[in-house]
N, C-alpha and C positions, 0 to 999 in steps of 0.2 A: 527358333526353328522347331517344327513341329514331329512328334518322334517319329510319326511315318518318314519323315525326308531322312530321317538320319538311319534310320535301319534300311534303308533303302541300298544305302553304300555296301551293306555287308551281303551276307551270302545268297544265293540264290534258289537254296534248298526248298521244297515244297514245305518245309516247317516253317520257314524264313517265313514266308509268300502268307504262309498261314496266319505269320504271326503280325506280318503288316496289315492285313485285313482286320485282325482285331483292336490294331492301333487306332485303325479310320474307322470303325464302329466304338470307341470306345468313347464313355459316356462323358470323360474328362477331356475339353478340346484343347489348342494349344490357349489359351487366353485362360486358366487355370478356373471355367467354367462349368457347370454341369448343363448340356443341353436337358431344354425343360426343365429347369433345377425350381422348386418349389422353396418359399421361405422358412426361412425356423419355427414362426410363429405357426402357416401354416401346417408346416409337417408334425407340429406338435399337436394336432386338432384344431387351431384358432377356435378355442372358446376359453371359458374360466380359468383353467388350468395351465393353459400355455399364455395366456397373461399373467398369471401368479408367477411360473418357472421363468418369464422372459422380463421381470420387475415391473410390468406395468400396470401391477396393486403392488404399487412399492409398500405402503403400511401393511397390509398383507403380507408380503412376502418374508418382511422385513418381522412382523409378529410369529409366523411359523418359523422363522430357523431361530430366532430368540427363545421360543418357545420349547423346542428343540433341543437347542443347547445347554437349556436352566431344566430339564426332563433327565437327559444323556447325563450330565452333571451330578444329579442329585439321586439316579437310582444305581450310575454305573459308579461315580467317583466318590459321591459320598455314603453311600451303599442304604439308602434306605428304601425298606420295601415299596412295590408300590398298594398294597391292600393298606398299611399301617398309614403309610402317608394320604390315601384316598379318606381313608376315616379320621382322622385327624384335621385336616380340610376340613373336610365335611360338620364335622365337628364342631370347629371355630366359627363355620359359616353361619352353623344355625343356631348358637347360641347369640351372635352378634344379630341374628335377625329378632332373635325373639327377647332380647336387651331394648333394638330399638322400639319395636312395638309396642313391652310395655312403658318405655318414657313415651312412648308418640303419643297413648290415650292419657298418660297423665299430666301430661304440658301441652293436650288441647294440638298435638303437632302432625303434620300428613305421619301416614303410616309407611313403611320404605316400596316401593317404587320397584316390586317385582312385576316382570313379565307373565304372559300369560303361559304359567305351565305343562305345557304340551307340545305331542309332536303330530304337527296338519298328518293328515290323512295324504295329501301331493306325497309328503316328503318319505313318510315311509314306505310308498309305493313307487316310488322312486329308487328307494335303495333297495328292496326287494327286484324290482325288474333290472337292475343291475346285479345284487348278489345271483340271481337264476341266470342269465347268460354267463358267468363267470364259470358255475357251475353245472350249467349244460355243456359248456365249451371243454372242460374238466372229465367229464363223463363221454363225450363223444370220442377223446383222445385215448381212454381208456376201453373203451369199446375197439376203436382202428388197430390200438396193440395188441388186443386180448382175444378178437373175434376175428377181425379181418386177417390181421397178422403183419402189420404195417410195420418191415423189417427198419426202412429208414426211421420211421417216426418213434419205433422201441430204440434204436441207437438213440437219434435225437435228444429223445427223453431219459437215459440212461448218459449220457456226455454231462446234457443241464443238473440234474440231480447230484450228477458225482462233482460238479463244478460248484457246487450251492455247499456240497456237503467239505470240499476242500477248503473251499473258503471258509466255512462255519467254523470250524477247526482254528483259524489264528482270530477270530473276534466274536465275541456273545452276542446273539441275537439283536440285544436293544444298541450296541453299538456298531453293527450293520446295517441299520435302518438308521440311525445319525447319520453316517457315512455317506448312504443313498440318497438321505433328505439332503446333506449337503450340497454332494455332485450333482443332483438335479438341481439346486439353486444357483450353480454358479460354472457348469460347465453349456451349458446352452445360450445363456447370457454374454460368457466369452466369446463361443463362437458367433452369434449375431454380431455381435463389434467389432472381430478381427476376422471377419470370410474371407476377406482380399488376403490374407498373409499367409492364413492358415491355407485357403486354396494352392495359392503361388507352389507352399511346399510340397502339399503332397502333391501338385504336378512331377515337380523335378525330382520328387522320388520313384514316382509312377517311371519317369523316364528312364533314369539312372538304372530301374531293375529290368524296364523292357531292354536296355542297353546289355545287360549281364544276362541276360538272358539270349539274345542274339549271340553273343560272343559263348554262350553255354553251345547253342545249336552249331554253331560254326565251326569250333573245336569237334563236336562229335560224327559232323558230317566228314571232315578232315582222315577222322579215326578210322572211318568204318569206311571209305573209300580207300584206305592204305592196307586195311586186313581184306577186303575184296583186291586189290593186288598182289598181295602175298598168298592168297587164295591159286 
């Protein structure tokens, strides 16, 4: 039964009236659907990324949280720097390149098989025209609180900051980005394969509080009509 029929039974208050109207506008119908509900994949962007987050570059995905884990592991648990360990890598890399090279010309053998070292011209103008919207959008915000005086948007932005800074407080930095890389690998993934269950629920909870909430309104209309008689 759908929660408009069932508030329907209780009071008749113009709250009530109100509140059934936002039942029948509300975006969750009784079949635990989103009218116009867009997919995971879409709502994610449908491009690169929201194929990586949703496993379909499973070696992909499957190499960044491995990656990840053997990173988080080794600078948070086994505590090595990351500058000491970057040169040390590095290190190993290029002594092993220039080992093979000189046996390759002395045993007559190919020489190892690096890439061409560089980065296209697309690709840095690509991450540039991404870094400058990031930081336009950064600076605009800062502009709306600072000039205009965008009372919501200074709250907004003082809520997130102090919510960033409470959390930062029970985990260090590198292991709040594990935590992130994690939950975006595996909680969008979840819900793509269990929509029907997870929807189901938060229907009948959606219900269950429009329920407590009617019986909040009904009680108080109750109240306030029995102190206008006493009146």
């Amino acid at each position: 039964m759908a929660a408009s029929e069932d508030l329907s039974e209780g009071s008749s208050s113009p709250a009530a009236s109100a509140l059934r109207r936002h039942v029948d506008s509300s975006p969750i119908n009784a079949n635990g659907l989103r009218r116009n509900q867009l997919s995971v994949h879409e709502a994610l962007g449908g491009g690169a990324v929201a194929d990586l987050i949703l496993w379909k570059r499973r070696n992909a995905a499957v190499a960044l949280l491995t990656g990840g884990t053997v990173a988080w592991f080794l600078f948070e648990i086994a505590g090595y720097g990351f500058l000491s360990l970057l040169a040390n890598v590095l290190l190993l890399l290029i002594f092993v390149l220039f080992l093979w090279a000189r046996s390759a010309l002395l045993l007559n053998r190919p020489l190892p098989p690096l890439p061409n070292l560089e980065i296209p011209d697309a690709v840095a103008e690509k991450i540039a025209d991404e870094a400058r919207v990031w930081i336009n959008r950064g600076l605009s915000v800062a502009r709306e609180i600072a000039i205009e005086g965008d009372r919501k948007l200074f709250l907004q932005v003082i809520v997130i900051l102090w919510g960033v800074s409470y959390i930062g407080s029970f985990f260090s930095f590198l292991t709040l980005c594990y935590l992130c890389l994690t939950l975006s690998l595996t909680v969008p993934v979840f819900y793509d394969k269990n929509q029907d269950l997870i929807h189901e629920k938060i229907v009948q909870a959606h219900h269950f509080l429009l329920k407590q909430y009617e019986c909040v309104l009904t009680k108080t209309g109750i109240s306030v009509k029995k102190a206008k008689k006493t009146d």
